[in-house]
Biopython code that builds the backbone (N, CA, C, O; Angstrom):
import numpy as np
from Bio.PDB.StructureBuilder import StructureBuilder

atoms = [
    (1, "UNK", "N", (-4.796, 7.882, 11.167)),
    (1, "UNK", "CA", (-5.337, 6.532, 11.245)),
    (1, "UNK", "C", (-4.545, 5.620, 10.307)),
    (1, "UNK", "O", (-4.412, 5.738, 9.089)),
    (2, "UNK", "N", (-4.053, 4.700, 11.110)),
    (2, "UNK", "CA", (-3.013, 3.514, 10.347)),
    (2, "UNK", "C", (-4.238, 2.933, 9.177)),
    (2, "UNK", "O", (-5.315, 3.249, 9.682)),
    (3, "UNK", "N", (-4.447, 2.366, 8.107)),
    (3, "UNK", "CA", (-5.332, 1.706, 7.104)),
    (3, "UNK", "C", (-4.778, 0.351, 6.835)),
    (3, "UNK", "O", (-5.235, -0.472, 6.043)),
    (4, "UNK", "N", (-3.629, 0.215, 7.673)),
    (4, "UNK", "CA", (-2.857, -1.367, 7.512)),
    (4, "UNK", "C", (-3.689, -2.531, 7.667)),
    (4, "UNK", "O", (-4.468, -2.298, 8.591)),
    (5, "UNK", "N", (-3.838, -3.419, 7.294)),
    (5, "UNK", "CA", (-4.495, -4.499, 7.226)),
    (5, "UNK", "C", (-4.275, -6.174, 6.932)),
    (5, "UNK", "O", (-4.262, -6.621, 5.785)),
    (6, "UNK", "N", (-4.135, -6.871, 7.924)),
    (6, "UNK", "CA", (-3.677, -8.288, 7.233)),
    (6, "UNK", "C", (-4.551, -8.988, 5.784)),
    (6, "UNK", "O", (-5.673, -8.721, 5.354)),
    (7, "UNK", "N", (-3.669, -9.819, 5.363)),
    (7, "UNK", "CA", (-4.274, -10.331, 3.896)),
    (7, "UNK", "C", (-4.938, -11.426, 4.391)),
    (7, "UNK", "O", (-4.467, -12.483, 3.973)),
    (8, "UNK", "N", (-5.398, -11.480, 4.759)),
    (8, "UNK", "CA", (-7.246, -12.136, 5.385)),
    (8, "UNK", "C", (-8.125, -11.111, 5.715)),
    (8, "UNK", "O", (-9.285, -11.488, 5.550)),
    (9, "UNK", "N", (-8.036, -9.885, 6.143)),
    (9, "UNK", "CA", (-8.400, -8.869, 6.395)),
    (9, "UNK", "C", (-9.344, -8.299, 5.302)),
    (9, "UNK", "O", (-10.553, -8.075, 5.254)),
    (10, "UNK", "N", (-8.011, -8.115, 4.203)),
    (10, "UNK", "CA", (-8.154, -7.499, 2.868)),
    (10, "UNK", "C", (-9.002, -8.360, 2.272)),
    (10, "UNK", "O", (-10.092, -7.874, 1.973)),
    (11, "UNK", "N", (-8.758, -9.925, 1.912)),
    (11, "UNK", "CA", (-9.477, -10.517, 1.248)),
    (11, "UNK", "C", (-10.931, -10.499, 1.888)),
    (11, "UNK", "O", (-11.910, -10.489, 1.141)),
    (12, "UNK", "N", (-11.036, -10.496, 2.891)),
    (12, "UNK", "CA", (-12.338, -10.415, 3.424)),
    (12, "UNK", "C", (-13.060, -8.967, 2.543)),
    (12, "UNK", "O", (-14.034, -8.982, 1.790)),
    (13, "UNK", "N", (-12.399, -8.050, 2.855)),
    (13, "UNK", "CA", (-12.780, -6.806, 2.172)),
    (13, "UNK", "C", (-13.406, -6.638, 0.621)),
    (13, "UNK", "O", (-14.406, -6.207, 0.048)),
    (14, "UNK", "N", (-12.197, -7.243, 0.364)),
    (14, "UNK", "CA", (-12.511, -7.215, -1.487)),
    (14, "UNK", "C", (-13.689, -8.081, -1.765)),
    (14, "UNK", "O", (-14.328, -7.732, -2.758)),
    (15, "UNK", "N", (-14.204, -9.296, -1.024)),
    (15, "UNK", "CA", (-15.422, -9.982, -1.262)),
    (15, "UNK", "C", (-16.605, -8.942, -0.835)),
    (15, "UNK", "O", (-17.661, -8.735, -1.433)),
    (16, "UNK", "N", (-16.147, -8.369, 0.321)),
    (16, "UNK", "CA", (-17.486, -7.298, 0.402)),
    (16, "UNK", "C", (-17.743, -5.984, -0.411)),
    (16, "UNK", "O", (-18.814, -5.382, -0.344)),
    (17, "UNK", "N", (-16.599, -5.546, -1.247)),
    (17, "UNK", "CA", (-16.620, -4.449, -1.969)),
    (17, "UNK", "C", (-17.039, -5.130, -3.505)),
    (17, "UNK", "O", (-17.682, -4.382, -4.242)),
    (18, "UNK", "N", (-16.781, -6.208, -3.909)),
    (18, "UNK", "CA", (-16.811, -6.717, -4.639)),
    (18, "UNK", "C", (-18.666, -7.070, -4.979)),
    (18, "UNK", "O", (-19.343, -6.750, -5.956)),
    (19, "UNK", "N", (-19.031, -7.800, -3.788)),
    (19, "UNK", "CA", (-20.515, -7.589, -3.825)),
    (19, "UNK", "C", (-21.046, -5.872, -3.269)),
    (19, "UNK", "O", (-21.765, -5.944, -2.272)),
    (20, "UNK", "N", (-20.905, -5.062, -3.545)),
    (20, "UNK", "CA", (-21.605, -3.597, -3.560)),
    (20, "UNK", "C", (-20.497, -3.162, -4.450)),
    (20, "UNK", "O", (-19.686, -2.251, -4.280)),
    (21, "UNK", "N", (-20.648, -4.124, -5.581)),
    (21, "UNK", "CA", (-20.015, -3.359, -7.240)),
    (21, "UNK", "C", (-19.164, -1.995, -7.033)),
    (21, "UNK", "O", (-19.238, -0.902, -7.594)),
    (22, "UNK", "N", (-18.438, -2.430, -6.139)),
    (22, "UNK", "CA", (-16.828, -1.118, -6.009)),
    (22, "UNK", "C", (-16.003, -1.946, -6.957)),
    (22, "UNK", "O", (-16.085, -3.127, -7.294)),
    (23, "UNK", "N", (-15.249, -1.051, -7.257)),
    (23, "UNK", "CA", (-13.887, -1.316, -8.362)),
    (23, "UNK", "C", (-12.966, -1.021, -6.904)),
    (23, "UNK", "O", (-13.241, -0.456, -5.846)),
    (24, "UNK", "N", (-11.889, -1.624, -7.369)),
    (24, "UNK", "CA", (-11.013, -1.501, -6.223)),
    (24, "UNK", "C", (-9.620, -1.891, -7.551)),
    (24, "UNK", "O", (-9.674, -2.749, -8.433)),
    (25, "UNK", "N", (-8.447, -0.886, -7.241)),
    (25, "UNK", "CA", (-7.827, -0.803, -7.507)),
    (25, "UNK", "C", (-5.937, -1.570, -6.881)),
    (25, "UNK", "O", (-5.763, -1.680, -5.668)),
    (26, "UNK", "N", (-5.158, -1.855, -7.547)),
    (26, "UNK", "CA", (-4.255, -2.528, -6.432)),
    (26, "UNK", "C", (-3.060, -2.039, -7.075)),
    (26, "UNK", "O", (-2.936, -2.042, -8.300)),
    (27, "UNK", "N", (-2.078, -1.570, -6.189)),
    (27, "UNK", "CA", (-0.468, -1.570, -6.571)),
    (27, "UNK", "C", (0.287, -1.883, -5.398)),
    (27, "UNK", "O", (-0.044, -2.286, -4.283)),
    (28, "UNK", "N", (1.186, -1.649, -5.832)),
    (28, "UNK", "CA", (2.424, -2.182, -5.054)),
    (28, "UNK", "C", (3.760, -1.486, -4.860)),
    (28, "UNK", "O", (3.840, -0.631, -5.742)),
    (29, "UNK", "N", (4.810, -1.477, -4.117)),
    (29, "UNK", "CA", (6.071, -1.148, -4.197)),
    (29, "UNK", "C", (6.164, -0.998, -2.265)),
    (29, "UNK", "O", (5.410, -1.352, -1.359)),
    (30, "UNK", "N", (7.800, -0.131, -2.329)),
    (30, "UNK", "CA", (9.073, -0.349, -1.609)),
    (30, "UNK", "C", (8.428, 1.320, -0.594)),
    (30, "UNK", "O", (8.237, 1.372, 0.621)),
    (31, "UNK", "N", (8.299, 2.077, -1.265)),
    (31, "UNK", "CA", (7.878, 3.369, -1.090)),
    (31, "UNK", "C", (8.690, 3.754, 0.105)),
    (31, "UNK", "O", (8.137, 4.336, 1.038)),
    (32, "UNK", "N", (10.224, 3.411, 0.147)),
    (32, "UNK", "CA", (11.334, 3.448, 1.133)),
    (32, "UNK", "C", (11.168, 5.132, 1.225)),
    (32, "UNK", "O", (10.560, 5.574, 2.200)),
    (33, "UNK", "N", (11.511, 5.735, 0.581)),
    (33, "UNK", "CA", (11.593, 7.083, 0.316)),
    (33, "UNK", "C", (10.489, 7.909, 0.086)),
    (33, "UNK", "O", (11.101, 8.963, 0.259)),
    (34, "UNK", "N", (9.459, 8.236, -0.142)),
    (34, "UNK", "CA", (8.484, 8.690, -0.560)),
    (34, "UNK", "C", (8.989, 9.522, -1.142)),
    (34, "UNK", "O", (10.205, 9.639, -0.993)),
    (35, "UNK", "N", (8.345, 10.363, -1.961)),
    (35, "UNK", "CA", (8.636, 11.461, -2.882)),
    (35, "UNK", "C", (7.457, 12.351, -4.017)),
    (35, "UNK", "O", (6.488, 11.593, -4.056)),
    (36, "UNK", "N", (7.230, 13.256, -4.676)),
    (36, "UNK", "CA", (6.085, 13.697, -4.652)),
    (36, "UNK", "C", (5.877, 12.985, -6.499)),
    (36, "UNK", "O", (4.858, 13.437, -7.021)),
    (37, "UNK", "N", (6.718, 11.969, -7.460)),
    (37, "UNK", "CA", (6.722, 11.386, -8.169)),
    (37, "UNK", "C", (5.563, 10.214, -7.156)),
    (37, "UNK", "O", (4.354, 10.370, -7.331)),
    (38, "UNK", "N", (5.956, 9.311, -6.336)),
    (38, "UNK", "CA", (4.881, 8.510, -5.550)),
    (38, "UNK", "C", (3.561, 9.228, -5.547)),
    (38, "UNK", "O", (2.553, 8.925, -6.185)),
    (39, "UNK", "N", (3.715, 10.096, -4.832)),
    (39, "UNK", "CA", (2.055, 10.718, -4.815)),
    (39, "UNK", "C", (0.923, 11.058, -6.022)),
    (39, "UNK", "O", (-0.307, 11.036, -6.047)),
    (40, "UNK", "N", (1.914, 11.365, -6.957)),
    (40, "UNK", "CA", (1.307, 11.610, -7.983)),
    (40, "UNK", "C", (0.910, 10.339, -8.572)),
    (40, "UNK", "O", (-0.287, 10.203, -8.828)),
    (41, "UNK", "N", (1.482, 9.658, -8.756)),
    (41, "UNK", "CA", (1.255, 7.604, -9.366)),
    (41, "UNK", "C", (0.444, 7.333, -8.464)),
    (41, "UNK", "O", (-0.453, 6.710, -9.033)),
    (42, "UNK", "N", (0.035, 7.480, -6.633)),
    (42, "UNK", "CA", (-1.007, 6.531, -6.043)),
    (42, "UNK", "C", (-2.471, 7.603, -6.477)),
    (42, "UNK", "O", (-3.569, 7.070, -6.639)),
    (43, "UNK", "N", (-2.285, 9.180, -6.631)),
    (43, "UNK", "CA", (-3.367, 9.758, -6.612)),
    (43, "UNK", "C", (-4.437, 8.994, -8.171)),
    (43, "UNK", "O", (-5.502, 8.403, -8.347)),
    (44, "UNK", "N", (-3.438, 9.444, -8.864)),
    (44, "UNK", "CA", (-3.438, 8.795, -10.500)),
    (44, "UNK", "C", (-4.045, 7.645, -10.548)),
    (44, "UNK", "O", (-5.180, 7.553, -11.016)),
    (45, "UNK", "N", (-3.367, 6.596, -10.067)),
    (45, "UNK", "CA", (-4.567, 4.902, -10.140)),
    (45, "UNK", "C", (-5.484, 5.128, -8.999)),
    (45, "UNK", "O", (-6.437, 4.394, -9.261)),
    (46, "UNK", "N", (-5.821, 5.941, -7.490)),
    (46, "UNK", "CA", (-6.897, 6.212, -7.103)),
    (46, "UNK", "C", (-7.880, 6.361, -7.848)),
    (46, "UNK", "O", (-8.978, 5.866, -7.593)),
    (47, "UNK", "N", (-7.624, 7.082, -8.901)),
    (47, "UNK", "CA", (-8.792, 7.590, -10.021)),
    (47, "UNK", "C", (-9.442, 6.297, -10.928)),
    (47, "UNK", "O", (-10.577, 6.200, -11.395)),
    (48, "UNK", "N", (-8.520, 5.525, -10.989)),
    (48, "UNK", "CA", (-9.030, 4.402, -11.587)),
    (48, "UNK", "C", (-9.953, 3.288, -11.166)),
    (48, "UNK", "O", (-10.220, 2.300, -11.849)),
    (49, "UNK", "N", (-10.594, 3.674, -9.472)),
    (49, "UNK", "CA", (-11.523, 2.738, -8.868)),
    (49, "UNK", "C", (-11.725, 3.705, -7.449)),
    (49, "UNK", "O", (-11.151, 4.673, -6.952)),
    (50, "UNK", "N", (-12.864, 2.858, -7.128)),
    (50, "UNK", "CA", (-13.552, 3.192, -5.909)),
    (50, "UNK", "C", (-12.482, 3.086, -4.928)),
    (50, "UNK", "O", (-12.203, 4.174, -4.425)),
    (51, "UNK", "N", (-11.814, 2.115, -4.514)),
    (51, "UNK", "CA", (-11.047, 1.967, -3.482)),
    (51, "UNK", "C", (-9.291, 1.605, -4.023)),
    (51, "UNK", "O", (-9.171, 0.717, -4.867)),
    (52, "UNK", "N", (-8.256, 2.174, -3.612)),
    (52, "UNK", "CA", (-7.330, 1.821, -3.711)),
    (52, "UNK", "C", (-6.274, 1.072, -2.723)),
    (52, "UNK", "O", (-5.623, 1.691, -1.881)),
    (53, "UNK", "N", (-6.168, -0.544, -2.957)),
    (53, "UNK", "CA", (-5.291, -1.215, -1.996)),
    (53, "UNK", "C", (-3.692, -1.098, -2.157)),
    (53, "UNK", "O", (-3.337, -1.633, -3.208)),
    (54, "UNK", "N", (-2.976, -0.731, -1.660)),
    (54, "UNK", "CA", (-1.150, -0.953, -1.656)),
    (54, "UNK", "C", (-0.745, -2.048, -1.428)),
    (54, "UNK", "O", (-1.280, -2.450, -0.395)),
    (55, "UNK", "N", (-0.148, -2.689, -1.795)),
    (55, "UNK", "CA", (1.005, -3.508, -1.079)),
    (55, "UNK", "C", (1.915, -3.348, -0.834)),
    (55, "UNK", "O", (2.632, -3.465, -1.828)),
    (56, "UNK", "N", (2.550, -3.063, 0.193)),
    (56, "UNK", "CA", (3.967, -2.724, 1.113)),
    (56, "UNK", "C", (5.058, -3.898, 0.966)),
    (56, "UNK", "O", (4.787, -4.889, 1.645)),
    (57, "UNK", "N", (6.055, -3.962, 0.326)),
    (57, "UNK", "CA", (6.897, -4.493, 0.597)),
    (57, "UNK", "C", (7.779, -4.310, 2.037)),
    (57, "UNK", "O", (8.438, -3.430, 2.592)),
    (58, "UNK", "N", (7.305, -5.910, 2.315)),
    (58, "UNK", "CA", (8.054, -6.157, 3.703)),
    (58, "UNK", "C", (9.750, -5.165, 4.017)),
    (58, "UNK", "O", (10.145, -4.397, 3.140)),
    (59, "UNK", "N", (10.299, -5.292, 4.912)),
    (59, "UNK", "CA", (11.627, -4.780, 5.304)),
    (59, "UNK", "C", (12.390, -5.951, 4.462)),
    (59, "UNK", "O", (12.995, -5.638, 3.436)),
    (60, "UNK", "N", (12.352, -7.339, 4.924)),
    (60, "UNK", "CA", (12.955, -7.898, 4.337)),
    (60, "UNK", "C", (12.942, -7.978, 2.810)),
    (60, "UNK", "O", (14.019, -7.757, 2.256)),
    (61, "UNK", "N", (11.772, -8.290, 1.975)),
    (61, "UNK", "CA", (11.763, -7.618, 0.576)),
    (61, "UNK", "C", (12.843, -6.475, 0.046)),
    (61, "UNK", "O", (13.725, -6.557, -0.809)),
    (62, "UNK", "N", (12.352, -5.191, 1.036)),
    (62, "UNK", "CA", (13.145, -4.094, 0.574)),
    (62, "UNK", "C", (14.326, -4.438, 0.546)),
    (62, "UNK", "O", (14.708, -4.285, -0.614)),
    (63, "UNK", "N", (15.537, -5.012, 1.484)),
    (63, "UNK", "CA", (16.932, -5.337, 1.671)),
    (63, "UNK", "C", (17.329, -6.460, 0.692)),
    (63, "UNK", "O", (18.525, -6.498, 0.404)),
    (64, "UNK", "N", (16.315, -7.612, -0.006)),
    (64, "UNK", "CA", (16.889, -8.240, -0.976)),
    (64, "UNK", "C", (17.077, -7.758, -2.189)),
    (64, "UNK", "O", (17.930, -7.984, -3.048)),
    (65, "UNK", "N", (15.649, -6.675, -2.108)),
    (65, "UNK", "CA", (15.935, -5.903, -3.448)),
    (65, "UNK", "C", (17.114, -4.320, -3.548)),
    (65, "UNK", "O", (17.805, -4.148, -4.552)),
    (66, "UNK", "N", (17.143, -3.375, -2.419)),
    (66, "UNK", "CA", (17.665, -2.536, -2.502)),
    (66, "UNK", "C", (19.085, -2.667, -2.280)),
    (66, "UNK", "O", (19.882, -2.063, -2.997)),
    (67, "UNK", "N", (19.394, -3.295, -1.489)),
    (67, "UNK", "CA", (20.734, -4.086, -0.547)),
    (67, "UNK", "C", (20.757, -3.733, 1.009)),
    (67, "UNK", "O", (19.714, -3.517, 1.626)),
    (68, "UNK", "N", (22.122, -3.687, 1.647)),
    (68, "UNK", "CA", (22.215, -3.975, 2.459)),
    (68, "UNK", "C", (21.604, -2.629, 3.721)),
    (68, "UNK", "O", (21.172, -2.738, 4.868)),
    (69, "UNK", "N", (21.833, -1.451, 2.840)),
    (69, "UNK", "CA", (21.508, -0.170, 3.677)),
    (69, "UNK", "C", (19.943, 0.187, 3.587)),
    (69, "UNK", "O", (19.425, 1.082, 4.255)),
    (70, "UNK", "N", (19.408, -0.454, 2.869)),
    (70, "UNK", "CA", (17.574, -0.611, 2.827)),
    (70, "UNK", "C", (16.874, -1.612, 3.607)),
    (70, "UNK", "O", (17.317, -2.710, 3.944)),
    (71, "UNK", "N", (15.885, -1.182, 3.824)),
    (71, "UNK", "CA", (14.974, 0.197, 4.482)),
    (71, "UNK", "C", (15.355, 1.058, 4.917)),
    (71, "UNK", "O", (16.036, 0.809, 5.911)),
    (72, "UNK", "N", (15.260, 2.224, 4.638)),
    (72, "UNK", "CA", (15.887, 3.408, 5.648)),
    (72, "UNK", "C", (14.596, 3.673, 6.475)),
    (72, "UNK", "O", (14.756, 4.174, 7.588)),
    (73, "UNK", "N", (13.624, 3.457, 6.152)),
    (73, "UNK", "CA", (12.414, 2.997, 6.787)),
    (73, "UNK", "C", (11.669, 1.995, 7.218)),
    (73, "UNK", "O", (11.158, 1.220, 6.409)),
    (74, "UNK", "N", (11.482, 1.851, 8.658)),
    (74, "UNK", "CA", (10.577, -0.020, 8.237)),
    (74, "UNK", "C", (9.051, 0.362, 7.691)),
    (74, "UNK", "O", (8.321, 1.346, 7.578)),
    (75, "UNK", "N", (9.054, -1.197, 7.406)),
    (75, "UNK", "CA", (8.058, -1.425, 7.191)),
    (75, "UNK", "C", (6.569, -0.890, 8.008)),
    (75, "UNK", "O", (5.718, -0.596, 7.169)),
    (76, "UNK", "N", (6.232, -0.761, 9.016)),
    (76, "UNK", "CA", (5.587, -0.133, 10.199)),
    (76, "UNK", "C", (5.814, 1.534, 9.907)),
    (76, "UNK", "O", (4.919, 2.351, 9.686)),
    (77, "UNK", "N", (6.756, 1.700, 9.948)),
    (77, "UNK", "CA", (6.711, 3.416, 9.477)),
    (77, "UNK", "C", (6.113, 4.209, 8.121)),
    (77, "UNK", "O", (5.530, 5.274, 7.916)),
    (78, "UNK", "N", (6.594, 3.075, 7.311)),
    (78, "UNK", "CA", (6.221, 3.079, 5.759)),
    (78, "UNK", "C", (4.553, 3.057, 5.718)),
    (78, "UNK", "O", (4.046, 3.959, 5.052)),
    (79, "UNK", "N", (3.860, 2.329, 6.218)),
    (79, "UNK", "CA", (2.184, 1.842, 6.723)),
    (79, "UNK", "C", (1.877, 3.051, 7.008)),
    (79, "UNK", "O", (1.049, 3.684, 6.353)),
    (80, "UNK", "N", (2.687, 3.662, 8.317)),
    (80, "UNK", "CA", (2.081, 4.917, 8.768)),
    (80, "UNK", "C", (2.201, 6.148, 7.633)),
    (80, "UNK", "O", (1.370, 7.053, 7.563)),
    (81, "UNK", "N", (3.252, 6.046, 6.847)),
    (81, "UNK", "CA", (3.650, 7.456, 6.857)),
    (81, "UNK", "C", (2.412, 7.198, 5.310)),
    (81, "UNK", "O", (1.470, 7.985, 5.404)),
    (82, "UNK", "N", (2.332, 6.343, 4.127)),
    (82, "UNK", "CA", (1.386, 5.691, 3.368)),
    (82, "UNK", "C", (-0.162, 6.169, 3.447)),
    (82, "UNK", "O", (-0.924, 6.629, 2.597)),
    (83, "UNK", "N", (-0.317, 5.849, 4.902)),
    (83, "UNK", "CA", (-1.905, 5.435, 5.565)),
    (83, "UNK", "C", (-2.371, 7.038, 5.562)),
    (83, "UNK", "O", (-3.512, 7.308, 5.189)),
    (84, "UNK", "N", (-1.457, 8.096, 5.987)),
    (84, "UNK", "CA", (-1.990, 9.148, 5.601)),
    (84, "UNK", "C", (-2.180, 10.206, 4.600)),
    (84, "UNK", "O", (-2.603, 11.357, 4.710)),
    (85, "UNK", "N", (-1.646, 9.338, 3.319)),
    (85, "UNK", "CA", (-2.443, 9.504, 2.106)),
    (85, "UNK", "C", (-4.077, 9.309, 1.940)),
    (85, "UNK", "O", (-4.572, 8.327, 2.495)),
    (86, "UNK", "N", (-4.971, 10.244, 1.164)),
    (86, "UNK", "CA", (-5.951, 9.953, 1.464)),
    (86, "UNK", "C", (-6.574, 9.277, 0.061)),
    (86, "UNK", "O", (-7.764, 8.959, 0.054)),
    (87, "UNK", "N", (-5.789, 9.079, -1.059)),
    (87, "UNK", "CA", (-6.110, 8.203, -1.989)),
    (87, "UNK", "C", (-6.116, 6.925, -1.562)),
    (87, "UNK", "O", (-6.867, 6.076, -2.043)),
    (88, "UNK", "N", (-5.182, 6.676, -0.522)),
    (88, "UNK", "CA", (-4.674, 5.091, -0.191)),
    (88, "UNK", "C", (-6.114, 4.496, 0.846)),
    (88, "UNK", "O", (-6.549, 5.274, 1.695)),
    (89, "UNK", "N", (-6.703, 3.225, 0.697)),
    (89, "UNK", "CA", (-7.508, 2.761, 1.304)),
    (89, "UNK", "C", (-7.105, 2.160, 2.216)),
    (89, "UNK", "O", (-7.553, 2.562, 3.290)),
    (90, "UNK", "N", (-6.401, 1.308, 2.272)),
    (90, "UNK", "CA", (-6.140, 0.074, 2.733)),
    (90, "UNK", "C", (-4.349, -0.262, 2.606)),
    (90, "UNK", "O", (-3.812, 0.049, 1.543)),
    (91, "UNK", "N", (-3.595, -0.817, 3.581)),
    (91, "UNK", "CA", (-2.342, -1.366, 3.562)),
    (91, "UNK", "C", (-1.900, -2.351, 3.547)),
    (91, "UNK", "O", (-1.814, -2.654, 4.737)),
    (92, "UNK", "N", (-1.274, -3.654, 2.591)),
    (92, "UNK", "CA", (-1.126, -4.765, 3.522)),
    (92, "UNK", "C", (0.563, -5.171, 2.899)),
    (92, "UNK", "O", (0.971, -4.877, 1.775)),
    (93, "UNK", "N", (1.486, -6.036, 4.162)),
    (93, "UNK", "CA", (2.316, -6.062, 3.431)),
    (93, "UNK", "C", (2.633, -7.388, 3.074)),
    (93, "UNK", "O", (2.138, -8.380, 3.610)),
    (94, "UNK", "N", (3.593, -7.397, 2.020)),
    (94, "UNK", "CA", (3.909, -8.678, 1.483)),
    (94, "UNK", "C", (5.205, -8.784, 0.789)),
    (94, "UNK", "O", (5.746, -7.841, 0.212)),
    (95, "UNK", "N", (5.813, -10.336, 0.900)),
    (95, "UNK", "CA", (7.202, -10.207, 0.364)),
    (95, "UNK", "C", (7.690, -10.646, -0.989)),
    (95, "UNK", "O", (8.868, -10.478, -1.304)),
]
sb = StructureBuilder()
sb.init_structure("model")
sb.init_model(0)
sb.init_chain("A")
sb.init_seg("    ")
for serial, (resi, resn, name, xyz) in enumerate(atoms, 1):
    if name == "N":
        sb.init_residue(resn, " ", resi, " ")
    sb.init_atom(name, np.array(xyz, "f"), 0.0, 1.0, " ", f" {name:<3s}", serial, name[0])
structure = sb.get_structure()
């Protein structure tokens, strides 16, 4: 199950988790590569709240920051491959 979500989506969310006193947690990155250093950092701030949101850096993001041969993944693959983490709540991306 994809957990991707637009940021109207999300914000909608966080007002409703927010009223039924969830902590919700937020990070971010490129997560071009995954690796079991990643897993261990999203399991890790999972622990730090009820719900944990990602932010996905867009494709384009990734290529201003990595250069020209990044993404080796898009963005859409990255969501999927992410979403079936089961610390991860929620996906949304941004640049």
């Amino acid at each position: 199950m994809i957990k991707l979500i637009s940021k109207e989506e999300l914000r909608k969310k966080m007002i409703e988790l927010q009223n039924q006193n969830k902590k919700f947690v937020f990070t971010n990155g490129c997560f071009d590569l995954l690796h079991p250093g990643h897993v261990l950092y999203l399991k890790d701030t999972k622990k730090l709240g009820d719900y944990l949101i990602l932010a996905l850096n867009t494709d384009a993001s990734v290529h201003r920051l990595k250069g020209t041969t990044r993404p080796i993944f898009s963005e859409n693959e990255r969501a999927e491959i992410l979403s079936g983490l089961a610390c991860i709540d929620f996906v949304c991306f941004f640049d």
